[in-house]
C-alpha positions as CSV (number, residue, x, y, z in Angstrom):
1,X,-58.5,11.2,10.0
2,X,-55.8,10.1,7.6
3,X,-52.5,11.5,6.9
4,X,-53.4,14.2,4.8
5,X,-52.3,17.4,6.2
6,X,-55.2,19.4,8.2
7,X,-56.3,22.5,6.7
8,X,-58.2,23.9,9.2
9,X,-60.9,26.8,9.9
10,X,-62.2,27.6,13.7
11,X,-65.7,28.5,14.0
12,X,-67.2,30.2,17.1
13,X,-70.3,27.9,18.5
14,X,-69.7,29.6,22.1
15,X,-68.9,33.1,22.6
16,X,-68.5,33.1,26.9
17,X,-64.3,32.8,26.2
18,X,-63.7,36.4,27.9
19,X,-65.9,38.2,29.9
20,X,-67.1,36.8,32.6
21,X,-70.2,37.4,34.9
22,X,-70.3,40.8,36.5
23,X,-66.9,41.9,34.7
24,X,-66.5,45.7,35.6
25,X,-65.6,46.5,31.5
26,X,-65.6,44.8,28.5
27,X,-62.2,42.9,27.9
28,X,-61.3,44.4,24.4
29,X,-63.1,47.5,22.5
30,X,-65.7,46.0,20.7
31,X,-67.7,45.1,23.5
32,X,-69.9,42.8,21.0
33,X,-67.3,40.6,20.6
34,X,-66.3,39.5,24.0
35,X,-69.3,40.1,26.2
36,X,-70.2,37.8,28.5
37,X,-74.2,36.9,27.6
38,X,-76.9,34.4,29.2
39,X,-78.1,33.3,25.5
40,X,-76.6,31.4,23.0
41,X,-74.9,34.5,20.1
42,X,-74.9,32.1,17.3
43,X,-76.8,33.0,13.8
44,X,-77.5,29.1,12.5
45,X,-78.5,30.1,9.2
46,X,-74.4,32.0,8.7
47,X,-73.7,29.0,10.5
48,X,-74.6,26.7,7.8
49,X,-73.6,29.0,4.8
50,X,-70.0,29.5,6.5
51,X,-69.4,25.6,6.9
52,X,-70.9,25.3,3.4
53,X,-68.5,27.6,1.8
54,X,-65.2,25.9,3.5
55,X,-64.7,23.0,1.5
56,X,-63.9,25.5,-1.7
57,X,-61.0,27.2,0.3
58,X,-59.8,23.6,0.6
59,X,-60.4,23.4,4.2
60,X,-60.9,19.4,5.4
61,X,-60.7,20.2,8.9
62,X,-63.1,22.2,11.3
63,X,-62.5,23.1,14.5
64,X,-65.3,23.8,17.0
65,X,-65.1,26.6,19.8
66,X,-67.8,25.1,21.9
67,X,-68.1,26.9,25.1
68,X,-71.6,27.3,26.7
69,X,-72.5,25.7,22.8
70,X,-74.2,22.2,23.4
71,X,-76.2,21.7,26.8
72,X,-74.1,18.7,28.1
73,X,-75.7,15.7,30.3
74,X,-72.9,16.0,32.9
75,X,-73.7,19.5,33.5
76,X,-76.4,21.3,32.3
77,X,-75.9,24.1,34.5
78,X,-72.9,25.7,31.8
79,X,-75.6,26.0,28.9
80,X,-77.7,29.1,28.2
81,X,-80.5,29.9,26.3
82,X,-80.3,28.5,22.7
83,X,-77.5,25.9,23.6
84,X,-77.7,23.2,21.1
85,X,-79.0,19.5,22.2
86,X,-76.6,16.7,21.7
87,X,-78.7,15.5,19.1
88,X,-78.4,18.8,17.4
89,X,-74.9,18.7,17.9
90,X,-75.1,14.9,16.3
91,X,-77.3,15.9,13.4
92,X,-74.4,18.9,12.9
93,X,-71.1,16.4,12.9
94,X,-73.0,14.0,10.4
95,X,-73.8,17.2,8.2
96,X,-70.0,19.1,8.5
97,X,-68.6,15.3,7.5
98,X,-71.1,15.0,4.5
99,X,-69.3,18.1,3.7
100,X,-65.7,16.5,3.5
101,X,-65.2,18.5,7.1
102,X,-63.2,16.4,10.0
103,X,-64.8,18.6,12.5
104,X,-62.6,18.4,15.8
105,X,-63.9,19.8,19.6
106,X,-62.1,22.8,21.5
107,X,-63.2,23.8,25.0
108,X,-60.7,26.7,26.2
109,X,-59.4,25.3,30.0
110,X,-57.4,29.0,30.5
111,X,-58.0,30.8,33.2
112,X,-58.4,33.8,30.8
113,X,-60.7,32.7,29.1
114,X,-63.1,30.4,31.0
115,X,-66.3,32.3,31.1
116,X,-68.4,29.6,30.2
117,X,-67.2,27.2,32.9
118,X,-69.5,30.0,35.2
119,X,-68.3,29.3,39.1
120,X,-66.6,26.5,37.8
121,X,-64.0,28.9,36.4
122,X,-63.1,30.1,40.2
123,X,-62.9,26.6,41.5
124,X,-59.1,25.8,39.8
125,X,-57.0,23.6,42.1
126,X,-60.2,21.5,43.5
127,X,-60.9,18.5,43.2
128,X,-64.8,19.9,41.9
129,X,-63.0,21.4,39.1
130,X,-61.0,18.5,38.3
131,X,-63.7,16.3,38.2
132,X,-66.3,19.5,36.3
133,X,-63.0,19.1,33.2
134,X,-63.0,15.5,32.9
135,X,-66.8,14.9,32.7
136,X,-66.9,17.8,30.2
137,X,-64.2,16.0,27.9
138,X,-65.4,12.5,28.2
139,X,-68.7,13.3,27.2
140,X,-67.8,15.3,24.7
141,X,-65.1,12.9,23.2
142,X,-68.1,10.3,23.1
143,X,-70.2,13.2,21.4
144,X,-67.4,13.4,18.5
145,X,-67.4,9.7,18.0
146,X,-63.7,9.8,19.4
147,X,-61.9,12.6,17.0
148,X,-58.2,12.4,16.1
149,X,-58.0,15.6,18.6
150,X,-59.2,17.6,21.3
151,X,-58.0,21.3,21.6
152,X,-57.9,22.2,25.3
153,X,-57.0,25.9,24.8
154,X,-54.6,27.0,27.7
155,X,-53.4,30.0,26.5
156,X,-52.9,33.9,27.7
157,X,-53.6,32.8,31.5
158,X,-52.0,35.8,33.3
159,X,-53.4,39.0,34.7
160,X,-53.1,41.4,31.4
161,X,-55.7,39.2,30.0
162,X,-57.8,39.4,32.7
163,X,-57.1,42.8,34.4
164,X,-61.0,44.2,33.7
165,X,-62.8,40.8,35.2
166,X,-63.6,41.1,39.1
167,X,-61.6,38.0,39.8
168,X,-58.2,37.2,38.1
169,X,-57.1,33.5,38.3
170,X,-53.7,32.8,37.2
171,X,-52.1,29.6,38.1
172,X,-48.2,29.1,39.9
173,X,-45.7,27.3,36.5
174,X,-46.1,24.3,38.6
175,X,-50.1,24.2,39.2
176,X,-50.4,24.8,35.2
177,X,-48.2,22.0,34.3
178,X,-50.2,19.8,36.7
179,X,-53.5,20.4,35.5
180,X,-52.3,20.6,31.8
181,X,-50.9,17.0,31.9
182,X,-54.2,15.7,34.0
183,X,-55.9,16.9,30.8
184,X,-53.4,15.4,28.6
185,X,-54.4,12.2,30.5
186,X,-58.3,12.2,29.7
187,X,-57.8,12.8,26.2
188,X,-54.8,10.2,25.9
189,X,-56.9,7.8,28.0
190,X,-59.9,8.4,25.5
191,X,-57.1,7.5,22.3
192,X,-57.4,11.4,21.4
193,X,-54.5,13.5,20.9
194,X,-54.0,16.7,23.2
195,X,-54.2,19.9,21.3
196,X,-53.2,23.2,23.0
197,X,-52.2,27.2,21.8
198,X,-49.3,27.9,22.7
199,X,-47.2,30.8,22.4
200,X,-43.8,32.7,24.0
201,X,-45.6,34.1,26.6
202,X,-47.6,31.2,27.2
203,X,-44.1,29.0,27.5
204,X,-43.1,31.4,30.2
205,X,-46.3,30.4,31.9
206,X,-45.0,27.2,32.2
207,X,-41.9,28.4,33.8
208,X,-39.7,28.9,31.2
209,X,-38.0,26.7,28.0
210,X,-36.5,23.9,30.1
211,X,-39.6,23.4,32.1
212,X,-41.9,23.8,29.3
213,X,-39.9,20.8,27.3
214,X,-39.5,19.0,30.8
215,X,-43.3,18.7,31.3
216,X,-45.0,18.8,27.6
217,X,-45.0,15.8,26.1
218,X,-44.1,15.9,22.1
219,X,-47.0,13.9,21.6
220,X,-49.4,17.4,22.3
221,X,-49.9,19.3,19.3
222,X,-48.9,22.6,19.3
223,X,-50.5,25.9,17.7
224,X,-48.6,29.1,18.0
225,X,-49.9,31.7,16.6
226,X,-49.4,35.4,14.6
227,X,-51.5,37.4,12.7
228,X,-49.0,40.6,11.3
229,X,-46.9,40.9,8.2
230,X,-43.7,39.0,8.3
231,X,-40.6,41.4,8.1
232,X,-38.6,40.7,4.8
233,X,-35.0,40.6,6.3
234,X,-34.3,37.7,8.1
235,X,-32.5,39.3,10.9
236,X,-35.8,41.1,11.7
237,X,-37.8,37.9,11.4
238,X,-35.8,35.9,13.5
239,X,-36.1,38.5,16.3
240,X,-39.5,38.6,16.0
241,X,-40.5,35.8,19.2
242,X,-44.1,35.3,18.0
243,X,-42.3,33.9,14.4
244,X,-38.8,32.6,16.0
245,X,-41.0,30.1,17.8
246,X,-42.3,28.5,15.1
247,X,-38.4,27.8,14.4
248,X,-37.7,26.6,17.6
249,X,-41.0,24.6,18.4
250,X,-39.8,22.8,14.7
251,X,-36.8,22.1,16.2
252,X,-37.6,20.9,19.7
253,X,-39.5,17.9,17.8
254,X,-43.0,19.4,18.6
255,X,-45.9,18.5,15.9
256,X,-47.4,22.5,14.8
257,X,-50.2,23.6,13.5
258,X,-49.5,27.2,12.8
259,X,-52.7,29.7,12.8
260,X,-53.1,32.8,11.1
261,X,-55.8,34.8,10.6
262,X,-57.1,37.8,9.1
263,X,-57.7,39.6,12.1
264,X,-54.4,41.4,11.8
265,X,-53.2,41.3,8.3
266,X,-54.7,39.8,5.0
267,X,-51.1,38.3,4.6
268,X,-50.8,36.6,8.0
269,X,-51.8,33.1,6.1
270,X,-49.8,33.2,2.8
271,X,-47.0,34.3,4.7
272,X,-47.7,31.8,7.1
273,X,-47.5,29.0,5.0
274,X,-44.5,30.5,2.7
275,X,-42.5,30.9,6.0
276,X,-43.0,27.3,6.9
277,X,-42.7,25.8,3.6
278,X,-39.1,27.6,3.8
279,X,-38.0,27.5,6.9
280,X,-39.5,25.0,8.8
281,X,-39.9,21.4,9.0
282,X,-42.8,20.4,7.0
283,X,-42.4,16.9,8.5
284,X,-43.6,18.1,12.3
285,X,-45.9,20.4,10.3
286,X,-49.5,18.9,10.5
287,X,-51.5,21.4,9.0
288,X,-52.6,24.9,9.2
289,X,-55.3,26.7,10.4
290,X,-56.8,30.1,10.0
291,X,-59.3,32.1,12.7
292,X,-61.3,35.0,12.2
293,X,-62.1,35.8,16.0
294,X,-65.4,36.7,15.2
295,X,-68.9,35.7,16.6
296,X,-70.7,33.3,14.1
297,X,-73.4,36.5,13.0
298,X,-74.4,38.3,10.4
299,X,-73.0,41.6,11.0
300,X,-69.7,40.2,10.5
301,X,-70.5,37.8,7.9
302,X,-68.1,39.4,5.0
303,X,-65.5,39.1,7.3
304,X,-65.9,35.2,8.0
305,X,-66.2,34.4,4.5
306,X,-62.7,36.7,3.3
307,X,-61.1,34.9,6.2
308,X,-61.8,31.4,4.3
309,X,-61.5,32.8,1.1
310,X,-57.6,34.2,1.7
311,X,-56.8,31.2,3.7
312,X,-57.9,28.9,0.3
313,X,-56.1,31.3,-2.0
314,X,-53.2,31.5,0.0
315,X,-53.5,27.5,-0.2
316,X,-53.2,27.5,-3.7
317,X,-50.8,29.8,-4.2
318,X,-48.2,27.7,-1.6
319,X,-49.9,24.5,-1.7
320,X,-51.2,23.9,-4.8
321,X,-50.4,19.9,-4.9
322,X,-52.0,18.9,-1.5
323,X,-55.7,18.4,-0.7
């Protein structure tokens, strides 16, 4: 990628992120959207119309929730029914770049959200899952031709987020930091750039501020996240942690890419973007990205497309110079 700012849309490819195997009840309402299923819930046809209709939002950037997605050579046993061959998956990346799309990998390595590692998922702190991460990233770095990134996830791993699956994993400050940088490591080792979520509650998973710039290196790139309407005083705003932190991850020297998303509010990305372009250094500001949260099918089709469509006018409107 050049050094054009990344305007980016995640698409779902996986959907095994929540629930997993034998959960007890479904992890939000809408049991549709986080169910833990054997089969691959992907519509290709709203697949291809979706990725097709990104470039005339002005997106250049796609990021790829894989999950239980492509049936990998390392291990086969973490695909379902429908999982996409590699060579589907290469046929795929040579269409999305026709398409003026950098499309980037993103398997999520949380503990809360792991489903599609399968066993794997219960195995944190050995050296099987150790090894089960790093053949998962190498072949999939080799599978991307090397991209400029690979988003490892990482976030909400604490018990909330897990309180309905029969088996909560939540790793000790010190544990997370450990396997975070190991990841770091395979990427780095690859030439790809670390990419993790990160947000307030996530920096207390890492023990706190100090610890969390003691053990992250700036070189990781960072997306916090939120997906309400801004308050209009600034006293309000600033209290707000979710928005404060984009202030202070500017300032600790940390490279952002903020995400929005019209999940909560159809205002979450042009207030996004008019935030940063205000408040916050645009020079540690690599991009932004929007995501719906939303399985790639047709019954929630409208909802993919407005999510595009507001992030591209909302581009316009605050961006209207940059491509």
């Amino acid at each position: 990628m050049d050094s054009k700012r990344m305007w980016t849309f995640m698409i779902q490819l996986g959907n095994n992120m929540w629930d997993k195997k034998n959960r007890q009840t479904s992890y939000i309402k809408d049991e549709e959207e986080s169910i833990y299923r054997d089969y691959l819930y992907l519509d290709k046809p709203l697949w291809n119309e979706i990725t097709a209709f990104l470039p005339s939002c002005g997106f250049n950037t796609i990021l790829i929730d894989i999950g239980e997605g492509i049936r990998l050579d390392s291990h086969p046993e973490l695909a379902v029914e429908g999982s996409w061959t590699k060579e589907e998956m290469r046929a795929e990346l040579t269409r999305l770049r026709s398409l003026g799309l950098e499309p980037i990998p993103k398997y999520n390595f949380s503990c809360g959200h792991s489903a599609w590692l399968q066993d794997y998922a219960y195995m944190v702190g050995t050296p099987t899952y150790d090894r089960v991460c790093k053949d998962i990233i190498e072949e999939v770095i080799e599978l991307f031709d090397t991209p400029a990134y690979f988003h490892l996830g990482l976030e909400e791993e604490d018990y909330a987020n897990q309180r309905s699956q029969p088996v909560a994993v939540v790793r000790s400050p010190a544990r997370k930091i450990r396997d975070a940088n190991y990841l770091f490591d395979i990427c780095r080792s690859h030439g790809v750039r670390p990419w993790i979520w990160c947000n307030f509650a996530c920096i207390e998973g890492y023990g706190g501020d100090d610890a969390f710039l003691a053990s992250i290196p700036k070189d990781v790139l960072i997306s916090n996240w939120y997906y309400g309407h801004f308050p209009s005083r600034p006293e309000s705003r600033a209290a707000h942690k979710s928005i404060s932190l984009y202030q202070k991850l500017g300032e600790w020297g940390y490279d952002q890419i903020p995400t929005s998303s019209t999940y909560g509010s159809h205002l979450s990305t042009k207030e996004t973007m008019k935030y940063f372009k205000a408040e916050v250094n645009m020079d540690t500001t690599v991009g932004f990205m929007t995501v719906p949260w939303l399985p790639t099918m047709p019954k929630y089709k409208y909802a993919l497309l407005n999510d595009a469509f507001v992030f591209g006018k909302a581009k316009e409107a605050i961006f209207p110079n940059e491509y």
